[in-house]
DSSP file (Angstrom, degrees, kcal/mol; ACC not computed):
  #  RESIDUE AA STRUCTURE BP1 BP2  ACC     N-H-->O    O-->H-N    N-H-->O    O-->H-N    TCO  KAPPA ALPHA  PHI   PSI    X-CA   Y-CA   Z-CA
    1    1 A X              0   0    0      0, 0.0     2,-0.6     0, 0.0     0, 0.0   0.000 360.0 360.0 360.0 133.4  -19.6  -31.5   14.1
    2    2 A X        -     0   0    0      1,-0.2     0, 0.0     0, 0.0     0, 0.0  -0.554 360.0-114.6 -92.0 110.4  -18.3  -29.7   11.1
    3    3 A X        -     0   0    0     -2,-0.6     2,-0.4     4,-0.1    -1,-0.2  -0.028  41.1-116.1 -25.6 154.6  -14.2  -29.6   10.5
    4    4 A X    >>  -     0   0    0      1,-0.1     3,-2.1     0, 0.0     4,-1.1  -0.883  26.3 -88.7-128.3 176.3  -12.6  -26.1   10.8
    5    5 A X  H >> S+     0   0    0     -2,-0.4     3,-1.3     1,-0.3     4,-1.1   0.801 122.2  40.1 -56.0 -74.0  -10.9  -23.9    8.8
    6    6 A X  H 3> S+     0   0    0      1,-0.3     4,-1.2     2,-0.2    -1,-0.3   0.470 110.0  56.9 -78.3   5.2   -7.5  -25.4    9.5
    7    7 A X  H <> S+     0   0    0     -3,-2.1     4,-1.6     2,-0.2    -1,-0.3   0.628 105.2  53.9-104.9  -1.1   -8.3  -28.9    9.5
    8    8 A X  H << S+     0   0    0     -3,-1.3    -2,-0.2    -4,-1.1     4,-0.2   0.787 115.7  32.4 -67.8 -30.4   -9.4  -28.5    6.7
    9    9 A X  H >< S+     0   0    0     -4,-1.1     3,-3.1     2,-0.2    -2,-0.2   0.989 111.6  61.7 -69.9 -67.7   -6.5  -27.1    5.3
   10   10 A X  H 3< S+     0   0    0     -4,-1.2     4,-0.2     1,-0.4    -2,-0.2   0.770 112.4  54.3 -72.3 -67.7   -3.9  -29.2    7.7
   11   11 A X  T 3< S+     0   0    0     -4,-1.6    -1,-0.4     2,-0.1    -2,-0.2   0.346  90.1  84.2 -76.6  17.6   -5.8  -32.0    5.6
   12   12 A X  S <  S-     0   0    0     -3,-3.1     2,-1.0    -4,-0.2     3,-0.1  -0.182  84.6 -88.5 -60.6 164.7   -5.5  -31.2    2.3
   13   13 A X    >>  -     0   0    0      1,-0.2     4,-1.3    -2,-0.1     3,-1.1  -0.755  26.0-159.9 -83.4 102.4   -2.6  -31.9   -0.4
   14   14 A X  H >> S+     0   0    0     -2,-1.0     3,-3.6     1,-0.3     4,-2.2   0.957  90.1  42.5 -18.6 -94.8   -0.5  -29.7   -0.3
   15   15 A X  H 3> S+     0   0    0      2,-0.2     4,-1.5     1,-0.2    -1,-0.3   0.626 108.0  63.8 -47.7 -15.0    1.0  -30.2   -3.8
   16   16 A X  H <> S+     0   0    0     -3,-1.1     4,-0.7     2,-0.1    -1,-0.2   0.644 105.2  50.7 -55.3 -34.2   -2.9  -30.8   -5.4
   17   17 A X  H <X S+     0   0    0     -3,-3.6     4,-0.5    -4,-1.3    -2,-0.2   0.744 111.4  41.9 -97.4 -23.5   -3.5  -27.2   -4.4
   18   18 A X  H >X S+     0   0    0     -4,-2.2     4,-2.2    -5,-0.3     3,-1.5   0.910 116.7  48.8 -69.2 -46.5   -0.3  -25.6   -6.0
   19   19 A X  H 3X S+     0   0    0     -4,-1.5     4,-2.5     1,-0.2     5,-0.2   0.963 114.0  48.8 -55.6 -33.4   -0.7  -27.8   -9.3
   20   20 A X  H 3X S+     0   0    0     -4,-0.7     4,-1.1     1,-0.3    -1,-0.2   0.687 114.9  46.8 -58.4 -27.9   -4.6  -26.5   -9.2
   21   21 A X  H << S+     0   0    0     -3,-1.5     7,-0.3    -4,-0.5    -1,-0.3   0.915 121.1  34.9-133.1 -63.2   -3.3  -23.0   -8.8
   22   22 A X  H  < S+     0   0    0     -4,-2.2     3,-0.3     1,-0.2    -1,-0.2   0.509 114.9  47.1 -74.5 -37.3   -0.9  -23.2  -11.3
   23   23 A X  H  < S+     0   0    0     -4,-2.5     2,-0.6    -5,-0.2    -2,-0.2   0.727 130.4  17.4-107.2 -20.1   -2.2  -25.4  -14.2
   24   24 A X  S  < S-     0   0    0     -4,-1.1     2,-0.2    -3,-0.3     3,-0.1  -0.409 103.1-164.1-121.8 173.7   -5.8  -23.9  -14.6
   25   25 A X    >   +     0   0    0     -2,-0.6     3,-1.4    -3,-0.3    -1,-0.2   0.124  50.8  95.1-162.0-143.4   -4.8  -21.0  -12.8
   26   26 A X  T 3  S-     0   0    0      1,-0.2    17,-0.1    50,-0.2    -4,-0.1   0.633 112.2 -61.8  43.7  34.9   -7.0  -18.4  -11.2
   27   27 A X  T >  S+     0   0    0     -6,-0.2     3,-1.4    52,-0.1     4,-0.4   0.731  85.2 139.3  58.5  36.5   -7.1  -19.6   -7.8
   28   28 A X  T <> S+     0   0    0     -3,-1.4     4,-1.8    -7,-0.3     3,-0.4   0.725  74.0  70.6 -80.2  -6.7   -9.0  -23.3   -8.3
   29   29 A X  H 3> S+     0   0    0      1,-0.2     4,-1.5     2,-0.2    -1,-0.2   0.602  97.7  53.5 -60.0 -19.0   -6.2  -24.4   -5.5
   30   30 A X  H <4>S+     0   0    0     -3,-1.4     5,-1.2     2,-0.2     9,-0.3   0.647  97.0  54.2-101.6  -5.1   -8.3  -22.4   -3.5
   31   31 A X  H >45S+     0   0    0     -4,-0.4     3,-2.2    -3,-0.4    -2,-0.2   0.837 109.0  51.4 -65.3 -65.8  -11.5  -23.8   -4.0
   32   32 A X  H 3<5S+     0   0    0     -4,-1.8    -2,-0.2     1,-0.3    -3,-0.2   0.969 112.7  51.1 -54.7 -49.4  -10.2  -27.5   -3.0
   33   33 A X  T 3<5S-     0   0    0     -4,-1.5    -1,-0.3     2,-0.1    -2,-0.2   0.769 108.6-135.3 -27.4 -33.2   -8.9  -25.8   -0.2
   34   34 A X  T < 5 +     0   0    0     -3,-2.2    -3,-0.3     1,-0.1    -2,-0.1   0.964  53.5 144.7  65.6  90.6  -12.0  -24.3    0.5
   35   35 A X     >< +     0   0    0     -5,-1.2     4,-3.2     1,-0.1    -1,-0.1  -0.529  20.9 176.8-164.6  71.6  -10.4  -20.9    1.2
   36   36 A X  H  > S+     0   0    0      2,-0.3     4,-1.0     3,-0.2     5,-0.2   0.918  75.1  53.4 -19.3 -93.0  -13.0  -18.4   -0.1
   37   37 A X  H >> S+     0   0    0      2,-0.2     3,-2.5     1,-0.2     4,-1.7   0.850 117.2  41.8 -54.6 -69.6  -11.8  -15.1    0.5
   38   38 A X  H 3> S+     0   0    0      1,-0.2     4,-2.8     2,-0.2     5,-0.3   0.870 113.0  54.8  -4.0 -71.5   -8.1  -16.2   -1.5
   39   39 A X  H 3X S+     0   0    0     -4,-3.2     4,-1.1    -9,-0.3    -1,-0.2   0.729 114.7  39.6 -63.3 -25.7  -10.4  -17.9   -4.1
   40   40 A X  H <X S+     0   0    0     -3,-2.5     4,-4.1    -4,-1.0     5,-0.5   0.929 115.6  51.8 -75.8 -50.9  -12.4  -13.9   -4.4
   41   41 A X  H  X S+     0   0    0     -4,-1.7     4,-2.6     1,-0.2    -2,-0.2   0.847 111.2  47.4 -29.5 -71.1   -9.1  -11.9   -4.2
   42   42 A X  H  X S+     0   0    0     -4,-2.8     4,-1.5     1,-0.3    -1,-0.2   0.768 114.8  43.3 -41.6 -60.6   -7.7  -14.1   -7.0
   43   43 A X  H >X S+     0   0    0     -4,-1.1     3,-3.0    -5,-0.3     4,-1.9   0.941 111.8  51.9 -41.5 -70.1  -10.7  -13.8   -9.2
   44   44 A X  H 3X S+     0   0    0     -4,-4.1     4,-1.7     1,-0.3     5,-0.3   0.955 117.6  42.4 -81.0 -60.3  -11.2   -9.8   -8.7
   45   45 A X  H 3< S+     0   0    0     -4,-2.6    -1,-0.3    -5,-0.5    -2,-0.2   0.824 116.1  44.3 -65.1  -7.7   -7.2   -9.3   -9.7
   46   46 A X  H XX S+     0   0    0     -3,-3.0     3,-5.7    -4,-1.5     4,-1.8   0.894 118.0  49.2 -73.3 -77.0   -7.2  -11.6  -12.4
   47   47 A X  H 3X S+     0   0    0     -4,-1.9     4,-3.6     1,-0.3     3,-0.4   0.822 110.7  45.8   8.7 -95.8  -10.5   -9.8  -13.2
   48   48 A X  H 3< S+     0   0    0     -4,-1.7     4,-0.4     1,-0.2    -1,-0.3   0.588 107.4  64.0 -55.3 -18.2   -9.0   -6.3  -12.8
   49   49 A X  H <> S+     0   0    0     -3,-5.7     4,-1.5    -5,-0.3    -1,-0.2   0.880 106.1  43.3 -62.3 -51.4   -5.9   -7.7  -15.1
   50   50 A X  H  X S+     0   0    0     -4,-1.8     4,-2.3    -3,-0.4    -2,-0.2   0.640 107.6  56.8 -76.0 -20.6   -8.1   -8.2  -18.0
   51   51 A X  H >X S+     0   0    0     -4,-3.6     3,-1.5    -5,-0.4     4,-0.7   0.768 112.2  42.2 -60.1-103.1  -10.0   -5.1  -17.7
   52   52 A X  H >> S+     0   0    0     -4,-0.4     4,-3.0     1,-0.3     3,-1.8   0.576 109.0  57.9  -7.5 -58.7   -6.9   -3.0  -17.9
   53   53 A X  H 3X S+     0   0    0     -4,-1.5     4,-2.3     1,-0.3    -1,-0.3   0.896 109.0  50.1 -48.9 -47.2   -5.4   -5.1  -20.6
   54   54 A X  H << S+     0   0    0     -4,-2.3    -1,-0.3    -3,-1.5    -2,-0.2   0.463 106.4  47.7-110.3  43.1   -8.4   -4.2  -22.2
   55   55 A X  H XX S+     0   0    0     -3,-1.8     3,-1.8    -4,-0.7     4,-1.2   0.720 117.0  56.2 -94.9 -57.3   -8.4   -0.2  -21.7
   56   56 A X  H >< S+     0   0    0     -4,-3.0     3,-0.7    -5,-0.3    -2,-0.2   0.936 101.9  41.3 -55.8 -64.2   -5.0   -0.6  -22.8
   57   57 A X  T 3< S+     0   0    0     -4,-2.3    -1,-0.3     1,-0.3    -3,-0.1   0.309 100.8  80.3 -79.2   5.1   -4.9   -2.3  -26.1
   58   58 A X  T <4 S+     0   0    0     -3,-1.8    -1,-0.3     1,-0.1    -2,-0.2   0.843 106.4  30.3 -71.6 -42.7   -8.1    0.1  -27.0
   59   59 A X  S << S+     0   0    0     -4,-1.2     2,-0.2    -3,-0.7    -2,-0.2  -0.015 103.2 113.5-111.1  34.5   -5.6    3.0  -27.7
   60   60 A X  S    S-     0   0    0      1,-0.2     3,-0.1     2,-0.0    -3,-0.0  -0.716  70.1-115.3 -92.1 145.2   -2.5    0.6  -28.9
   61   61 A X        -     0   0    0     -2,-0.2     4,-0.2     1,-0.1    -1,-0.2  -0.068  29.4-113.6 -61.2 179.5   -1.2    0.4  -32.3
   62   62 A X  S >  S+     0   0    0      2,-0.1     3,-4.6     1,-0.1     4,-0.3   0.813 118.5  62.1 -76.7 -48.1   -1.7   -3.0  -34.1
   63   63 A X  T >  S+     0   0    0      1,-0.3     3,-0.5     2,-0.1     4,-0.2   0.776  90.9  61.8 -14.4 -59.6    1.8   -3.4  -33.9
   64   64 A X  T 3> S+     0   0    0      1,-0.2     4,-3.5     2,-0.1     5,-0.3   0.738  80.7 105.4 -62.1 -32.3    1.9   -3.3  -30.1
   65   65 A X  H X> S+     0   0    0     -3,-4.6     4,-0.8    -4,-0.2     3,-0.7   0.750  74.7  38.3  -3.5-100.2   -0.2   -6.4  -30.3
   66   66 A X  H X> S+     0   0    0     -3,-0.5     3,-2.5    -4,-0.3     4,-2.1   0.873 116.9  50.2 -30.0 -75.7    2.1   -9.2  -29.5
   67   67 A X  H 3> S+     0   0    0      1,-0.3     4,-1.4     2,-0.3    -1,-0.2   0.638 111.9  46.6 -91.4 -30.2    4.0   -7.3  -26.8
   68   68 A X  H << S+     0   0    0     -4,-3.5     4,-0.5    -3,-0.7    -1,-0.3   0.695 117.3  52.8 -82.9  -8.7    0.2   -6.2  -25.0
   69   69 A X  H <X S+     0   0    0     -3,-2.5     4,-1.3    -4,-0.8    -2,-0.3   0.709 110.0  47.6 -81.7 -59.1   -0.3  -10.3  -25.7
   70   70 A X  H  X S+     0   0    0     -4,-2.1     4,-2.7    -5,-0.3    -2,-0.1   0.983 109.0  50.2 -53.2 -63.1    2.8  -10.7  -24.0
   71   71 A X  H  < S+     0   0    0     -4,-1.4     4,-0.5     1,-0.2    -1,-0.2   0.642 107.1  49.2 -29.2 -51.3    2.1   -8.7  -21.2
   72   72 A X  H  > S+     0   0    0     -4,-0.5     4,-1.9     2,-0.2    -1,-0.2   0.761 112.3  52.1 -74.7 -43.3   -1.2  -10.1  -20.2
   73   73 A X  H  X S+     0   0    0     -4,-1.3     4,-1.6     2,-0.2     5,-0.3   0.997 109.0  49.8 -46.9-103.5    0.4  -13.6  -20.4
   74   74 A X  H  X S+     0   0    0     -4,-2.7     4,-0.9     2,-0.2    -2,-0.2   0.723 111.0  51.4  -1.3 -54.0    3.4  -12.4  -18.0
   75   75 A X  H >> S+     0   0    0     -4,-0.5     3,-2.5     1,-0.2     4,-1.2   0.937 119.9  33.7 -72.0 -66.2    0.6  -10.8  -15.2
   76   76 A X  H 3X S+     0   0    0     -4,-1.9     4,-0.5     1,-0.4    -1,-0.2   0.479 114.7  50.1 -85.6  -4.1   -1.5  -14.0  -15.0
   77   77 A X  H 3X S+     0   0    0     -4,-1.6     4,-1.7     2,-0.2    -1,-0.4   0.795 119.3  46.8 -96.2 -14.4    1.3  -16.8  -15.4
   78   78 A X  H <X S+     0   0    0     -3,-2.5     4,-1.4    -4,-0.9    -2,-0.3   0.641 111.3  52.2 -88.2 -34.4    3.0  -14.2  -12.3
   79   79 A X  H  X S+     0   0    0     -4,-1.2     4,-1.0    -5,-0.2     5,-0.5   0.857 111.1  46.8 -80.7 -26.0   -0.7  -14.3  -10.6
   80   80 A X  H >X>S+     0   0    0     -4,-0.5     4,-3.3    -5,-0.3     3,-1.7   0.967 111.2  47.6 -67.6 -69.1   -0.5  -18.4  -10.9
   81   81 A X  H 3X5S+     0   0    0     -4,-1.7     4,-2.9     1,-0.3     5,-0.4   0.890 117.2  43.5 -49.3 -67.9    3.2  -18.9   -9.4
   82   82 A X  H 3X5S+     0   0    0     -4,-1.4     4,-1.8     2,-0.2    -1,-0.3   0.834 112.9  50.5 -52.2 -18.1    2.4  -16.4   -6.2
   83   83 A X  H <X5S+     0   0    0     -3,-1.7     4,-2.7    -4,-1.0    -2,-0.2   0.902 120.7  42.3 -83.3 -53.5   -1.4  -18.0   -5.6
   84   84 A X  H  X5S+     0   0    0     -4,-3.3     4,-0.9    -5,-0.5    -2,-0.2   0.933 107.2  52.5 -53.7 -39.0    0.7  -21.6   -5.7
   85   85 A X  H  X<S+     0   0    0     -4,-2.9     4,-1.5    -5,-0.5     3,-0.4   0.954 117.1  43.1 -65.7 -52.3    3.5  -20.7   -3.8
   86   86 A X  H  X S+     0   0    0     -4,-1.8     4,-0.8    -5,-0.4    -2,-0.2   0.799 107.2  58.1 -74.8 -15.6    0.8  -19.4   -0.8
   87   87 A X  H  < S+     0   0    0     -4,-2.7    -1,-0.2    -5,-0.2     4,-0.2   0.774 106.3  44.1 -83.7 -17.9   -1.3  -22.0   -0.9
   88   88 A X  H  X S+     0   0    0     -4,-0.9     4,-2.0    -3,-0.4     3,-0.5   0.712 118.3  49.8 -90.1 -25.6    1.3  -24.8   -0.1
   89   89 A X  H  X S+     0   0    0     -4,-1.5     4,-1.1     1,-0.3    -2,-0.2   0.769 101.5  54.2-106.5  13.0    2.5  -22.6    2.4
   90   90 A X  H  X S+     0   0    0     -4,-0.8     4,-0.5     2,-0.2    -1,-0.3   0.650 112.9  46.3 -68.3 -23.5   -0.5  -22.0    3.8
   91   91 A X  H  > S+     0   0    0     -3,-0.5     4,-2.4    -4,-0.2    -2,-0.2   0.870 116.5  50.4 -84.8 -38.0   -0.7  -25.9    4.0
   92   92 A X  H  X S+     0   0    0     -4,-2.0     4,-1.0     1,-0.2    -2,-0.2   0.821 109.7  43.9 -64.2 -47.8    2.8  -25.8    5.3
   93   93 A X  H  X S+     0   0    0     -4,-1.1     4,-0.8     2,-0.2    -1,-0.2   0.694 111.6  50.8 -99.7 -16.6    2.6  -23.4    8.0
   94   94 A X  H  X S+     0   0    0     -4,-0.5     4,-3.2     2,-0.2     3,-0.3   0.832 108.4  61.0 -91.3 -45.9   -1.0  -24.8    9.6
   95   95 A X  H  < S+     0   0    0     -4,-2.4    -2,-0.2     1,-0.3    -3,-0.2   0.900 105.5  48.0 -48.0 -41.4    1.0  -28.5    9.5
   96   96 A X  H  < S+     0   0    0     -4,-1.0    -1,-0.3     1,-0.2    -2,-0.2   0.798 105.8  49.9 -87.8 -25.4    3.5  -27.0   11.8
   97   97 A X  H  <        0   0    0     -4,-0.8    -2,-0.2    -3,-0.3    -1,-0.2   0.917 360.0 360.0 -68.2 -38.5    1.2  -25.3   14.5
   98   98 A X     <        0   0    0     -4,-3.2    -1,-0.2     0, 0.0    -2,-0.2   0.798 360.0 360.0 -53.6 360.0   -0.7  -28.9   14.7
């Protein structure tokens, strides 16, 4: 008999899946999780960050460099902190129904 979804989660580290989420970023907190559909989201908006960044910085000055640099930086270090922050309380909130 195979675990389910939330005891798989319910046993996880909590804090393993925020660093994961945080320090390589791009949703690998959600892969130890096992939490799939999170781990697609993540990708396809990270994804979709860097497309756009680079539609953008085709019709940018050089100048603008740094600051479209900046920018790009800013979305994805913003995509890390919210995918960490839900994945511990995703751990958090399944700990309390058990």
């Amino acid at each position: 008999m195979s675990p389910t979804r939330d005891q798989v989660l319910a046993t996880s580290a909590g804090w393993v899946a925020v660093v994961l989420n945080v320090v390589p970023g791009l949703g690998a907190g959600y892969l130890y999780q096992r939490r799939w559909k999170a781990y697609w989201i993540t990708s396809l908006l990270a994804t979709t960050w860097f497309v756009i960044g680079a539609v953008v910085a085709q019709n940018s000055a050089a100048e603008a460099e740094p600051q479209n640099q900046l920018v790009g930086l800013i979305g994805l270090i913003g995509l890390a902190v919210v995918t960490s922050a839900e994945a511990g309380l995703a751990v958090k909130a399944v700990r309390q129904d058990s």
